[in-house]
C-alpha positions as CSV (number, residue, x, y, z in Angstrom):
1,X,-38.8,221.3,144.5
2,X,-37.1,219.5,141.5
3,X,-40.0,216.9,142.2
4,X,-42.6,219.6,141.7
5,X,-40.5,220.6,138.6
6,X,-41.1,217.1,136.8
7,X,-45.0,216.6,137.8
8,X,-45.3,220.0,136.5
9,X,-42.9,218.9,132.8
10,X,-45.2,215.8,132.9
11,X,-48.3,218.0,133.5
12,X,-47.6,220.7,130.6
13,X,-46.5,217.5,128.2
14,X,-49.6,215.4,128.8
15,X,-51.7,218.9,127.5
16,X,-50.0,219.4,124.7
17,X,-49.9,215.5,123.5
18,X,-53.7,215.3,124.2
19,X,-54.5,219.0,122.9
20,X,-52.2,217.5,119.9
21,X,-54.3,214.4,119.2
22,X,-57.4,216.8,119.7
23,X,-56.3,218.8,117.3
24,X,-55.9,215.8,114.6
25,X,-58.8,214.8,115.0
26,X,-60.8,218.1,114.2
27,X,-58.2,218.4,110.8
28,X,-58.7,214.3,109.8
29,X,-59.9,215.1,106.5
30,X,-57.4,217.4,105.9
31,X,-54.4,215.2,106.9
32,X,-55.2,212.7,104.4
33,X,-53.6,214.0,101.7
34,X,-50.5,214.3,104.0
35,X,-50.4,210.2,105.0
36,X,-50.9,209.5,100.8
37,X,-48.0,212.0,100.1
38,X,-45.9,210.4,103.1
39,X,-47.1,206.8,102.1
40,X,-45.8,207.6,98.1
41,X,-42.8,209.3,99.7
42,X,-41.8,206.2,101.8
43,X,-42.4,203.8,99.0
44,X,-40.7,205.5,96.5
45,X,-37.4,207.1,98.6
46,X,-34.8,204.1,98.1
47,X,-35.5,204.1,94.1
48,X,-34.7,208.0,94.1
49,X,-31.4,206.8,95.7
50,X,-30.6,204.6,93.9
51,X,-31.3,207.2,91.0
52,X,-29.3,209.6,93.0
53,X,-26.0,207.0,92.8
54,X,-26.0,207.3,89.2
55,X,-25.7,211.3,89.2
56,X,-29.0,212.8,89.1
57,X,-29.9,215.2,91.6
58,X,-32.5,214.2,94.1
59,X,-35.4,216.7,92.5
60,X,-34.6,215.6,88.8
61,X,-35.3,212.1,89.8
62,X,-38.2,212.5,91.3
63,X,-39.2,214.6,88.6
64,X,-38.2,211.1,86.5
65,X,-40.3,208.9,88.7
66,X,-43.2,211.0,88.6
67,X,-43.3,210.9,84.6
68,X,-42.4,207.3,84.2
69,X,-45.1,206.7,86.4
70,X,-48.0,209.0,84.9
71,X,-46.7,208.0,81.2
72,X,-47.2,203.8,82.7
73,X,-50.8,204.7,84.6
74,X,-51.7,206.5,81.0
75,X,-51.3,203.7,79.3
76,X,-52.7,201.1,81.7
77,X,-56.0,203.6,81.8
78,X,-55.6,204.1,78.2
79,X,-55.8,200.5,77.6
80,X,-57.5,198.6,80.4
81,X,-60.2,201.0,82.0
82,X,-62.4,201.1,78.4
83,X,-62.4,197.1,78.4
84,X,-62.9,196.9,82.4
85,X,-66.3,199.3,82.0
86,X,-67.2,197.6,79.4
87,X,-66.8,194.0,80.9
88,X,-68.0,195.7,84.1
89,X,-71.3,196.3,82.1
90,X,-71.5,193.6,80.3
91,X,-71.6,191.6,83.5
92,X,-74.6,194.1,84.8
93,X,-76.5,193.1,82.1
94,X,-76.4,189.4,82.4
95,X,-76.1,189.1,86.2
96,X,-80.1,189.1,86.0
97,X,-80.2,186.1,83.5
98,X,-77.9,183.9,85.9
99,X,-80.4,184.7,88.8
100,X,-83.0,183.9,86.9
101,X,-81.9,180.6,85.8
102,X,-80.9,179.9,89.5
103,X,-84.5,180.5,90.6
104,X,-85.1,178.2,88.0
105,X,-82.9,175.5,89.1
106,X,-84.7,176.3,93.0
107,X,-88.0,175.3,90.9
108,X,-86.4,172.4,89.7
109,X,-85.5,171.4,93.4
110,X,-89.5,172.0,94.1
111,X,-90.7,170.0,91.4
112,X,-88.6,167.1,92.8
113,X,-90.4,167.6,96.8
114,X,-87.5,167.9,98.5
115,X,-87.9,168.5,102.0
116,X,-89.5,172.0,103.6
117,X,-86.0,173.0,105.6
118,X,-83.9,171.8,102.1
119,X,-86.1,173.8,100.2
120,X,-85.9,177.0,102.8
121,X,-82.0,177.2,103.0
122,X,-81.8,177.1,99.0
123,X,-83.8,180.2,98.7
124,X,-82.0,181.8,101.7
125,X,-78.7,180.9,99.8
126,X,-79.7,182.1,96.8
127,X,-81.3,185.0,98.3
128,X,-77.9,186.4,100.0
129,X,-75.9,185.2,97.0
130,X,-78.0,187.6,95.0
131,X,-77.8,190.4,97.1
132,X,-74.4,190.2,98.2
133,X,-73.4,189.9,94.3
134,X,-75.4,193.1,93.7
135,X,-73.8,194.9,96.5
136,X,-70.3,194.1,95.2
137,X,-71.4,195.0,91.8
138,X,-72.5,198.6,93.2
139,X,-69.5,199.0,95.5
140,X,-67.1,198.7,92.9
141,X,-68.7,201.0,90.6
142,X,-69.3,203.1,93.5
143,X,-65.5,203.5,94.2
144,X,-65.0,203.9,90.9
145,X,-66.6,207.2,91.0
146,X,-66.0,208.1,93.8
147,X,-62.5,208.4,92.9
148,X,-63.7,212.4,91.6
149,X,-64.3,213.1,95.2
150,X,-60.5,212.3,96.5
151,X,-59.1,213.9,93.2
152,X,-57.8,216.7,95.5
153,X,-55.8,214.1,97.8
154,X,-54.7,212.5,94.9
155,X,-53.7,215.4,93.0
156,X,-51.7,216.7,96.2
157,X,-50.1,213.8,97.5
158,X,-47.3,213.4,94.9
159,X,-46.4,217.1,95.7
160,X,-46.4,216.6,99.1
161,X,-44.5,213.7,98.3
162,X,-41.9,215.5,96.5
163,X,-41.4,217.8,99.9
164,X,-41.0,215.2,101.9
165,X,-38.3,213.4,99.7
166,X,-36.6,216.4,99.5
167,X,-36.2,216.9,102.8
168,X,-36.0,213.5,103.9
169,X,-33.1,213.7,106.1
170,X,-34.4,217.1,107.9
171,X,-37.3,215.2,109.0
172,X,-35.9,212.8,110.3
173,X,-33.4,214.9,112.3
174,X,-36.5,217.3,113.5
175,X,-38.1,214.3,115.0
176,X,-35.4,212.8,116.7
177,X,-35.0,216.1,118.3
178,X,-38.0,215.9,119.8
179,X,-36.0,213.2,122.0
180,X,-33.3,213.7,125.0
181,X,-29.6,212.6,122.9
182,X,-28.9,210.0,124.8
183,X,-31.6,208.0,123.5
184,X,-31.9,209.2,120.2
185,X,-29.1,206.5,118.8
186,X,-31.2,203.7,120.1
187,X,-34.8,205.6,118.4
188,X,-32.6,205.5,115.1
189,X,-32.0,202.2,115.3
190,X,-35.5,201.1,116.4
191,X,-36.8,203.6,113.1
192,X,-33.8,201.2,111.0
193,X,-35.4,198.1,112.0
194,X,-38.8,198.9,111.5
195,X,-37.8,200.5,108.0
196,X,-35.9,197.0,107.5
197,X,-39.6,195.2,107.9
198,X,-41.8,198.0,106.6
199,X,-39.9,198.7,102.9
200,X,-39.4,195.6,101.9
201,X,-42.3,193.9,102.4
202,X,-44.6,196.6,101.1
203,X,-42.2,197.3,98.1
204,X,-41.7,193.9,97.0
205,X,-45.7,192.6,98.3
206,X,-47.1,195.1,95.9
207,X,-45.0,194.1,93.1
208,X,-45.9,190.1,93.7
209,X,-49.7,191.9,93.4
210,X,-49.6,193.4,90.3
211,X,-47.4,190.2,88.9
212,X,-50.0,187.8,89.8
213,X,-52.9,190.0,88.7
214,X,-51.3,190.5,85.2
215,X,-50.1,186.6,84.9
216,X,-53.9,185.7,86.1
217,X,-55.3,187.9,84.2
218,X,-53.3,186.8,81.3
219,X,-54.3,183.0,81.3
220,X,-57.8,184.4,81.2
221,X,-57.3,186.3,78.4
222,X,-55.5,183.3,76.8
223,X,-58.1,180.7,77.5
224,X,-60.8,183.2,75.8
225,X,-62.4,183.9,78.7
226,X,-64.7,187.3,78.5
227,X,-64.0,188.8,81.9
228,X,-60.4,188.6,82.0
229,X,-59.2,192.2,83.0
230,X,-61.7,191.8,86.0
231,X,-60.3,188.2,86.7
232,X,-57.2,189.4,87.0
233,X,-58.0,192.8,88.9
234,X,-59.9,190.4,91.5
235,X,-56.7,188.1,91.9
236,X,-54.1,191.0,91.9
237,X,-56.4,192.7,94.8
238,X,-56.8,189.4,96.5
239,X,-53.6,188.8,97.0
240,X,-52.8,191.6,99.4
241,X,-54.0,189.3,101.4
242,X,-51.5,186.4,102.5
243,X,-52.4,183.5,102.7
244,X,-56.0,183.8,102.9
245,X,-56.1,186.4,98.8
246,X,-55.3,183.4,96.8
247,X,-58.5,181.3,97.5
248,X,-60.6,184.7,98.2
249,X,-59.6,185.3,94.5
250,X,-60.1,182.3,92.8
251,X,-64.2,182.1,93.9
252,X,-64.9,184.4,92.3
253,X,-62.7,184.3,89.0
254,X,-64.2,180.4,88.8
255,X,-67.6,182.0,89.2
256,X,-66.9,184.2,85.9
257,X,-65.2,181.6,84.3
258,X,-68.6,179.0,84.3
259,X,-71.2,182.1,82.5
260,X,-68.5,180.5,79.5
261,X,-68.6,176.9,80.7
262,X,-67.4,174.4,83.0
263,X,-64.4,173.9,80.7
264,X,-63.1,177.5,80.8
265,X,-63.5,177.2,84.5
266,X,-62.0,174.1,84.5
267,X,-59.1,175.6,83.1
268,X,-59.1,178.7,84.6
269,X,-58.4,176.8,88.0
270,X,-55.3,175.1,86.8
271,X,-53.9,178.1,85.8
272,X,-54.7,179.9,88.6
273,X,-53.1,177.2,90.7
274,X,-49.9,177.4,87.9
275,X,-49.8,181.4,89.0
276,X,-50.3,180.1,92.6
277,X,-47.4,178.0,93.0
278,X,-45.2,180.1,90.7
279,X,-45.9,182.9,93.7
280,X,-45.4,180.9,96.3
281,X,-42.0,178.9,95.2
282,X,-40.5,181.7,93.2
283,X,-41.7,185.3,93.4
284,X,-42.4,185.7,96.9
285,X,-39.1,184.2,98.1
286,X,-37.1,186.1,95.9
287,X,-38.9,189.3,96.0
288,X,-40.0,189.2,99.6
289,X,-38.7,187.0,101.2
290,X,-39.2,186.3,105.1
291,X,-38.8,190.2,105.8
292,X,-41.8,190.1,108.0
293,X,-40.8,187.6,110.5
294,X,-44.1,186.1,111.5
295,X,-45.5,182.7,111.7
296,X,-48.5,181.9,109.7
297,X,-50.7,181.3,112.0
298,X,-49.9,184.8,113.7
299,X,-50.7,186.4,110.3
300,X,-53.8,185.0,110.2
301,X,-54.4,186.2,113.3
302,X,-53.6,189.3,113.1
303,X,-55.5,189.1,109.6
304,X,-58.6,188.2,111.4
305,X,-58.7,190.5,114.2
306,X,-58.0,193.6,111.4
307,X,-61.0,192.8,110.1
308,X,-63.4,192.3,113.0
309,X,-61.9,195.6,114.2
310,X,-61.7,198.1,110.9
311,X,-62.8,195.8,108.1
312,X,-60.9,196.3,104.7
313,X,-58.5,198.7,105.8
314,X,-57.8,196.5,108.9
315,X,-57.2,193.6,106.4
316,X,-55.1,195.8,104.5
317,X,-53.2,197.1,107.2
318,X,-52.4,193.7,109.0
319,X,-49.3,192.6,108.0
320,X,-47.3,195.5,108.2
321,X,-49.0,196.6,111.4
322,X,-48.3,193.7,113.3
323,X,-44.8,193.4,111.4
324,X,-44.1,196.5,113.3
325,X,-45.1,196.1,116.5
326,X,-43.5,192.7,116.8
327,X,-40.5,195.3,116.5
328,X,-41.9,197.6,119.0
329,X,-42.2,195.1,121.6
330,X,-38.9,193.3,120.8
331,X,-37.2,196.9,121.8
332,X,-39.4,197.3,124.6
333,X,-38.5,193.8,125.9
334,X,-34.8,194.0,125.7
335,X,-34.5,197.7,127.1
336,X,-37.2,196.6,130.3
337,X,-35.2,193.3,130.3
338,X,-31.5,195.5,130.6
């Protein structure tokens, strides 16, 4: 009889997780303003503690964060977004002029009979070069405005992010009692370690981002170069990517650099290497650090395989993914091993 009893718990809990995950499904669309407002809730949860040790209630600093942080994106849009359009566009309007003098350079190469295959894989090249440019041109601008059609996830997701911080603690507690008690001390100290990996890295890797963006962008600005605010967009976006960002970024910031000369571009690579080196010696150990635990080669990996499986957002997601399973399966190791 008590055996019937369980196949029957297992039975009814089985329906519900898979009429759960059913249910998910069907509501995607609406739960992404929910995983943007968790997301900005997670991320910004140990500065509003850190705001709470100095005396301010937990809904006045929130209420601090959130203007600090529209008053900083006001004047980043205020002062960047007219110059990126406008560099943006300016870079439209020339791209034809550089393809034009490439065909012209492939003309060269005929004038000079080189052989039938030679000739065939420059035009190949410069035909996939051209339309791959022009698809990155259009994506861009296409996210760009595209951003209008998640202004409703944006809009929500700080207040759901407020709800969330301000009930932090409840939420926690509701979803450990989803668990029997006896193995709810080992859960919180799984969720401890995991927070350990996740915060850190995600904190301080997004702050390395937007240093080496700015610093980038920067130089370019300082060497006279015309498209600095995208160079240094491109490098601060790159390198969300370890390992592989830095040279993902720098192919295409040299490419910009040479429509103002080989000088510039000269230039531009030293001080991209300058921002490089400055990352990897001094920012990233002292505002990362080895949080993440992985080798290399595994992040590369894992890198790899994020993008065969889910492209960008697999890139993206990586890192911290397989940060936390490593986690995952260390727990599940030692508790199978005891």
């Amino acid at each position: 009889m008590a055996r019937l009893e369980y196949y029957v718990k297992i039975g009814i809990l089985s329906v519900v997780a898979v009429a759960t995950i059913y249910f998910f499904i069907r509501v995607r669309a609406v739960l992404f303003p929910f995983f943007l407002g968790a997301a900005l809730a997670y991320v910004l949860y140990p500065l509003i503690r850190v705001a709470q040790s100095r005396g301010l209630s937990r809904g006045w600093a929130v209420m601090t964060f959130y203007l600090l942080l529209v008053g900083l994106l006001g004047l980043l849009c205020w002062y960047t977004l007219p110059r990126l359009m406008r560099e943006v566009a300016e870079l439209a309007a020339v791209m034809p002029k550089y393809m034009e003098d490439a065909h012209q350079a492939v003309e060269y190469l005929e004038r000079l009979e080189v052989g039938g295959g030679v000739e065939q894989v420059i035009r190949d090249s410069l035909h996939r070069a051209e339309n791959q440019a022009y698809r990155a041109l259009t994506t861009f601008i296409g996210d760009i405005l595209n951003l209008t059609g998640s202004l409703l996830s944006i809009v929500f997701a700080p207040i759901l992010a407020y709800y969330f911080i301000r009930d932090w603690e409840k939420i926690r507690e509701g979803f450990l009692g989803l668990f029997p008690v006896r193995s709810r001390s080992q859960l919180f100290k799984l969720g401890m370690d995991i927070n350990e990996v996740l915060s850190g890295f995600i904190q301080g890797h997004l702050l390395v981002c937007v240093l080496v963006g700015v610093l980038t962008g920067l130089a370019a600005a300082l060497l006279g170069i015309k498209y600095a605010i995208i160079i240094g967009f491109i490098n601060g976006i790159a390198e969300l990517l370890p390992y592989l960002g830095p040279l993902l970024g720098a192919i295409p910031s040299l490419a910009l650099a040479l429509t103002e000369g080989t000088r510039e571009a000269v230039y531009l690579g030293v001080a991209i290497l300058v921002v490089q080196q400055l990352e990897a010696n001094l920012l990233s150990p002292r505002i990362v650090g080895n949080r993440v635990g992985l080798h290399p080669l595994v992040v590369i990996f894992a890198l790899l395989a994020g993008g065969e499986l889910f492209g960008i957002w697999g890139i993206l997601l990586a890192v911290p993914v397989a940060a936390v399973l490593r986690v995952l399966i260390r727990f599940a190791f030692y508790h199978l091993v005891d």
